[in-house]
N, C-alpha and C positions, 0 to 999 in steps of 0.2 A: 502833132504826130511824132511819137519817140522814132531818134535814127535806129534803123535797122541792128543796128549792133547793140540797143540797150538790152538788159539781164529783163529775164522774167518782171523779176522783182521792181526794177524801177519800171517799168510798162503799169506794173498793177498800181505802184504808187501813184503814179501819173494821171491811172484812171478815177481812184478814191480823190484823189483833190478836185478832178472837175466837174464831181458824179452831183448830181442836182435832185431835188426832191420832186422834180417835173420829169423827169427820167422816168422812173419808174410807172411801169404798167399798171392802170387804175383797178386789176384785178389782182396785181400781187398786191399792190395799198390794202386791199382789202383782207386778203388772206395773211400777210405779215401782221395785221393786228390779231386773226385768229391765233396766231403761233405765240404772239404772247403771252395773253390772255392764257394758253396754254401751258406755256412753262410757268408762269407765274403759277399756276393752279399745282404745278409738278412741286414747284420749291414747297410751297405752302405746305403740302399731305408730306415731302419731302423730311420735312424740318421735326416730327414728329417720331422719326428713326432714332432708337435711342446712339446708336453713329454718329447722327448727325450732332446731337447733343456734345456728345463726347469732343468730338471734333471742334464744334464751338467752342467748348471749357478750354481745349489744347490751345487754340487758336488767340482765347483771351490772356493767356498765359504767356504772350510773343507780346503785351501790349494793346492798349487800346488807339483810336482813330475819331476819325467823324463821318465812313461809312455805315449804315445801316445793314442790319443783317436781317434777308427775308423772314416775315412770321415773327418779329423779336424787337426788342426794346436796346438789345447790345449794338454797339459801335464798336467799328475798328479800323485797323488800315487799307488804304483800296485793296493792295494786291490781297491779304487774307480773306478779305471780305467778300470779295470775286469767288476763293478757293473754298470758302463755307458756301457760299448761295450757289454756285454751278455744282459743288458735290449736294446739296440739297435738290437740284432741278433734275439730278443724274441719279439719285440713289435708289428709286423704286423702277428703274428702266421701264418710265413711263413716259419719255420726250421724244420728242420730235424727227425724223429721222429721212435722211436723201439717200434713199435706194441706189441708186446709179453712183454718188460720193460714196458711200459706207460712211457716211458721217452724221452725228449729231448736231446740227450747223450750226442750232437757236442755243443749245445748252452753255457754250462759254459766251456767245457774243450780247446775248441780252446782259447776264450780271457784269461784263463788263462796258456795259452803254450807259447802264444805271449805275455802277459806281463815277463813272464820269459825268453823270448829269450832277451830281450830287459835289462833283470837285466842284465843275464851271461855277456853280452858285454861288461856290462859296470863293470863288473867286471874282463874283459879280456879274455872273452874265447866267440868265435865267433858259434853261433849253425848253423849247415847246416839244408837245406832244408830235408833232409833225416833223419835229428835229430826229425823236427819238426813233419813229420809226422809217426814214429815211436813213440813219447808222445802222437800222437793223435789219435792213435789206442788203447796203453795202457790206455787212458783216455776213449774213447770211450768203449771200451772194459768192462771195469771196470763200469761206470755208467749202462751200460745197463745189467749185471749180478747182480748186485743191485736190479735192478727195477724186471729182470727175479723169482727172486726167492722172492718174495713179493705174497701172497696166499690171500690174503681178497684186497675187493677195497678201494680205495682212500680216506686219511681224514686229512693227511699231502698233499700238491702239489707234487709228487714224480717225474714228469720232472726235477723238480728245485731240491730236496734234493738229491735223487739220484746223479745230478751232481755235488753238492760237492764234494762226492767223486772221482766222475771222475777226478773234477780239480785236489785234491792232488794227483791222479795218473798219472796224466799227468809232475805238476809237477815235481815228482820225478822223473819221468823217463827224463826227458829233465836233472835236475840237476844232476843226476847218483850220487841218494840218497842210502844209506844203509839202509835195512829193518828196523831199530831200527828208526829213523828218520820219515820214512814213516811213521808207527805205532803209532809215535806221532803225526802227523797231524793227519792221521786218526781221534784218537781218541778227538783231538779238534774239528775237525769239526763235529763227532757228536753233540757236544755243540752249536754250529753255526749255524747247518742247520736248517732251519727253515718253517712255509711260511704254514698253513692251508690251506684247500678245501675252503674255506668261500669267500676266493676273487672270486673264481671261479664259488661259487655256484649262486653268485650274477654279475657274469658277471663282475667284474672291472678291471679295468685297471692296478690295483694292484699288477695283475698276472705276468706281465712282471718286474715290480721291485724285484718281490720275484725271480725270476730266479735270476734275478742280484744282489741279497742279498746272492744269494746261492752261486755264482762265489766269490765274495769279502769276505765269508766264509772260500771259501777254500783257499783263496789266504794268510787270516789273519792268517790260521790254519798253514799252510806253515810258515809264517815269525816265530810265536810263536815255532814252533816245534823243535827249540834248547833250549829254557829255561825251565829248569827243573820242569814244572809242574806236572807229573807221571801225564799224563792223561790216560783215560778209557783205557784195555787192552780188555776187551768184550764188540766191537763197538757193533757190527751185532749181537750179540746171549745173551746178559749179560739180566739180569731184566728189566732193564731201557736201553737196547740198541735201535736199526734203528726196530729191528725187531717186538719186544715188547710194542715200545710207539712210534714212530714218524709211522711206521706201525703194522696194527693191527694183524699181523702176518705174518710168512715167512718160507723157508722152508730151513734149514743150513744146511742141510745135500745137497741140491740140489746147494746152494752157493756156498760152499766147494768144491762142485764136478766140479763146472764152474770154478773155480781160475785156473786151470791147462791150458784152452785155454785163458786166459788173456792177448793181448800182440801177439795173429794169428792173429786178425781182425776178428773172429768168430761172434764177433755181430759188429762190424762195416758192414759186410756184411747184416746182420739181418735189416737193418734202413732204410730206408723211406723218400725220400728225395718229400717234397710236389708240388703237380701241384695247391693248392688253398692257397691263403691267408685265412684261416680259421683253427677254431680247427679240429684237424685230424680226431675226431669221426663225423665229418661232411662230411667226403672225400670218405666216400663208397657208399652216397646215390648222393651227387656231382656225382662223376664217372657214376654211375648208370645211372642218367639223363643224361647225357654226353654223353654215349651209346645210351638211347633210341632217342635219338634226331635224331643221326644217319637215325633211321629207318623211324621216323617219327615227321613232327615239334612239337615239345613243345614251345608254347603261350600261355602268357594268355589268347587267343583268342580259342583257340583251345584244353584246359585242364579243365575237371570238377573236378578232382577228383583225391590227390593224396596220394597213402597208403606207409609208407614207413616203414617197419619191422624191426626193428634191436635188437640185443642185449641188457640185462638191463644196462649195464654202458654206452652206447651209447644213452639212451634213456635218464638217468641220468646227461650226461654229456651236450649232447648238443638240448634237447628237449623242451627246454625254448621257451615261446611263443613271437612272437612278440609284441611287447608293444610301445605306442608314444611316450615317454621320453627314450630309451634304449640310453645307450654307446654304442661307438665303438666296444668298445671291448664284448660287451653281442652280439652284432649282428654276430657276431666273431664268437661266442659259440651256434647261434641259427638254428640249421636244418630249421626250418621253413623261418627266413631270407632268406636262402641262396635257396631254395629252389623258394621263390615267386620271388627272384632275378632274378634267370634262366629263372623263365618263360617270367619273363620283359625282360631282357636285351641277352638271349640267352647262357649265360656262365657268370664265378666265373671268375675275377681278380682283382688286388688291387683298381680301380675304383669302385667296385658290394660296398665299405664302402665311398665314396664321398659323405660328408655332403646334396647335392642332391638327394643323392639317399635313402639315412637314412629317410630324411623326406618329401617322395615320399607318400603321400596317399594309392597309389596300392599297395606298400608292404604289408600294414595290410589286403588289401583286399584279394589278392590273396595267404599271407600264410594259411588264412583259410580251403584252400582247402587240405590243408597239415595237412593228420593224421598219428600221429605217434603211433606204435602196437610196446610193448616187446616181443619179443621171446625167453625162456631161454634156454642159451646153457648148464649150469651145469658149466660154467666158470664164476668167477666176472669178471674178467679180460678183459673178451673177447669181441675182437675189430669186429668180422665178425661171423655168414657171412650179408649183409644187402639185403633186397630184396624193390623191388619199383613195387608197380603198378599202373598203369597210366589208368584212365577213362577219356575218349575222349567225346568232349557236343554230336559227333554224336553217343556216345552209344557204339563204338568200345575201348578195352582196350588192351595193354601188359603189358608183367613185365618182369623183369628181377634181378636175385639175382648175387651177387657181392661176392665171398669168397676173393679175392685178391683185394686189391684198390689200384689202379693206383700210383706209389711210391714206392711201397713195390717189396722186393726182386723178390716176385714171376711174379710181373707185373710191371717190370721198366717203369721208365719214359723215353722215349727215349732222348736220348744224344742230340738232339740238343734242344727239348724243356727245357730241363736243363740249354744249355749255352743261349737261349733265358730266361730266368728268371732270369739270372744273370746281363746279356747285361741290359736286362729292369732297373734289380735293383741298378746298378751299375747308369744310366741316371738318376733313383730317388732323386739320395743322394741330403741332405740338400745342399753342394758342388758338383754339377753333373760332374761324369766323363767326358771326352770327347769323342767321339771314340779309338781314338787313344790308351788313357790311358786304356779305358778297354779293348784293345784288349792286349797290354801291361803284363796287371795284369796276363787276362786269359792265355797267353801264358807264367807267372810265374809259376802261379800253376802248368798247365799242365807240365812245367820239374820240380817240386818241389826235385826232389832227387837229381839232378844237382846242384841246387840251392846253391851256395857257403854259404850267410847269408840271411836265414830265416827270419830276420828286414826288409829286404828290401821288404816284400808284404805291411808291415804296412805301408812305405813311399810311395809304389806304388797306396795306396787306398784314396791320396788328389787329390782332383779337385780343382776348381777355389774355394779358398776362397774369394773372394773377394765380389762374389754376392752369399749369401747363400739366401737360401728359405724355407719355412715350411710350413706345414699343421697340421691337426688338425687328 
């Protein structure tokens, strides 16, 4: 038990070095292999963005390695390699997400568990599958008690910094580091994390690099964390620490208090595994629509008028109008989009951002009809509840309010449309799986504790290189 006066930081450290793979709750075991099975299927459709591409070509241009890059025959250095495969698992904001963190927990902590399984080997020590997803729980775990105990809204990207620290949790736990070590990463990557609301606030594509800046932070924090620099011992609570400056406050007595289930799956369980290619504060009025459709057709033929209530940081984050010059990635972030989308094409998936559809006339027309009202809950934070009401041209209206959206613990996404989102994303890849290979993969994960070496997901995730493909 740390004395009373240890930092945040060495408490957490403390706790990654004792955390056990018998710890963990036999139903996050189970859903931390859904989450990667998940992302893996994100990087795959991911790696297909001609971005992504680009970004590889940059990346090979710094040098090569002997990490593996998801979807790909290319090698390079851990930390690059981290910053291509997380801005790949980030780029079609299709991953994984902790409603109560505001964090993307799985997106840096997996490419950096897998660039380290991929060291130990080659340093002689083979990680099992049981290795990997016992780091990626303490990773998980870890990013998302970060983000939990964060009390004012967003002004750093706290998806992406938050997971720095995941990564060096993750890390350690795969390397079965000593608290003293950990605590130095840690306090590196305080220095590393990085990455403004500004990308965000303007929609750019940016956003997905900062994730993967965040990843190759904690990877560089890691490598750095034997040479004696005495970095920070007050990550999370010091003047100048996470809690202080990168956010605008937090609550360490509430942080402190979660380091104890660090390492059960407590917020692995907590996470949000998405049904829309979209930012997630877009996914409760999605859902919503999704329902009412149910009852009755939404068209644009058949819709006057739609109100859609949510939260201030929901209204903040994705209440951007639609516009004739947007990116991708702002259509990404716009209720409105996604909303006039629905009524055109009937449903949200990776197709609702096809350059077609982006400079489709109707969209601007029919987001008009889309008004967005804050409602405060007395929470910044707070992702629900979302309500929608619908005015029909003959004069008839419903609504319907959302407190769970479709993802979230409380309202899974049913199991097979999960391995349908995989299947899909896995056919995406710039190198498209085959059948075969993804049935292959999927039937890896699903025995991941069996799983003798852990590398072998990353050799199981190449298709045909030989005719690669992109989009934009």
């Amino acid at each position: 038990m740390p004395a009373k006066h240890s930092s945040a930081g060495q408490m957490l450290a403390e706790r990654i070095a004792a955390s056990r793979f018998e710890d963990i709750d036999p139903k996050a075991r189970d859903y931390a292999r859904v989450l990667i099975l998940d992302l893996l299927g994100n990087g795959l459709a991911g790696s297909a963005l001609d971005l992504s591409v680009d970004l590889l070509e940059t990346a090979r241009g710094w040098g090569g390695g002997d990490i593996p890059v998801w979807g790909e025959g290319a090698l390079l250095s851990a930390p690059d390699a981290v910053l291509v495969n997380a801005h790949r698992a980030h780029c079609l904001e299709f991953d994984a997400f902790n409603e109560a963190a505001v964090v993307h927990p799985v997106t840096v902590v997996l490419p950096c568990a897998l660039a380290m399984v991929t060291r130990l080997r080659a340093q002689g020590r083979e990680v099992s599958g049981r290795d990997l997803v016992h780091a990626v729980v303490v990773g998980v775990d870890t990013a998302s008690a970060v983000g939990i105990a964060a009390t004012e809204t967003l002004r750093f990207f706290r998806p992406a910094t938050a997971g720095a620290f995941g990564g060096v949790a993750a890390i350690a736990a795969l390397a079965g580091w000593p608290a003293e070590r950990t605590l130095n990463a840690m306090g590196l990557a305080l220095g590393f994390a990085s990455g403004t609301m500004q990308a965000h606030e303007e929609g750019s594509s940016a956003m997905a690099l900062i994730v993967g800046m965040n990843g190759r932070a904690a990877m560089t924090a890691a490598d750095l964390s034997l040479v004696d620099f005495h970095p920070p011992r007050a990550v999370f609570e010091g003047r100048f620490g996470f809690y202080n400056v990168i956010e605008a406050g937090g609550d360490i007595d509430a942080f402190r208090g979660a380091i104890p289930d660090i390492g059960t799956g407590r917020n692995v369980l907590g996470t949000a595994i998405k049904p829309y290619p979209s930012g997630r504060a877009t996914h409760g009025a999605t859902y919503a629509l999704e329902q009412l459709a149910r009852r009755r057709p939404l068209t644009a033929e058949t819709v006057e008028h739609l109100l859609v209530e949510v939260p201030p940081l929901i209204a903040s984050l994705v209440g951007r109008p639609v516009v004739a010059d947007m990116a991708v990635n702002y259509a990404r972030l716009s209720l409105p989009y996604l909303a006039a989308r629905f009524l055109l094409d009937g449903g949200i998936d990776t197709d609702s951002f096809a350059p077609e559809r982006m400079l489709d006339p109707r969209t601007l027309e029919q987001s008009r009809k889309v008004e967005i009202r804050v409602k405060d809950t007395g929470d910044p934070n707070a992702f629900n509840p979302h309500e929608v009401t619908v005015r029909y041209r003959d004069g008839a209206s419903d609504s319907l309010r959302v407190d769970h959206v479709l993802g979230a613990p409380d309202c899974p996404l049913p199991p097979e449309r999960v391995r349908e989102k995989f299947r899909r994303n896995a056919a995406e890849a710039r190198h498209p799986l085959a059948p075969a290979q993804i049935a292959a993969l999927e039937a890896m994960v699903d025995g991941l504790e069996t799983l003798g070496s852990a590398e072998a997901l990353v050799g199981a995730m190449v298709g045909d290189i030989s005719g690669p493909k992109g989009h934009g």
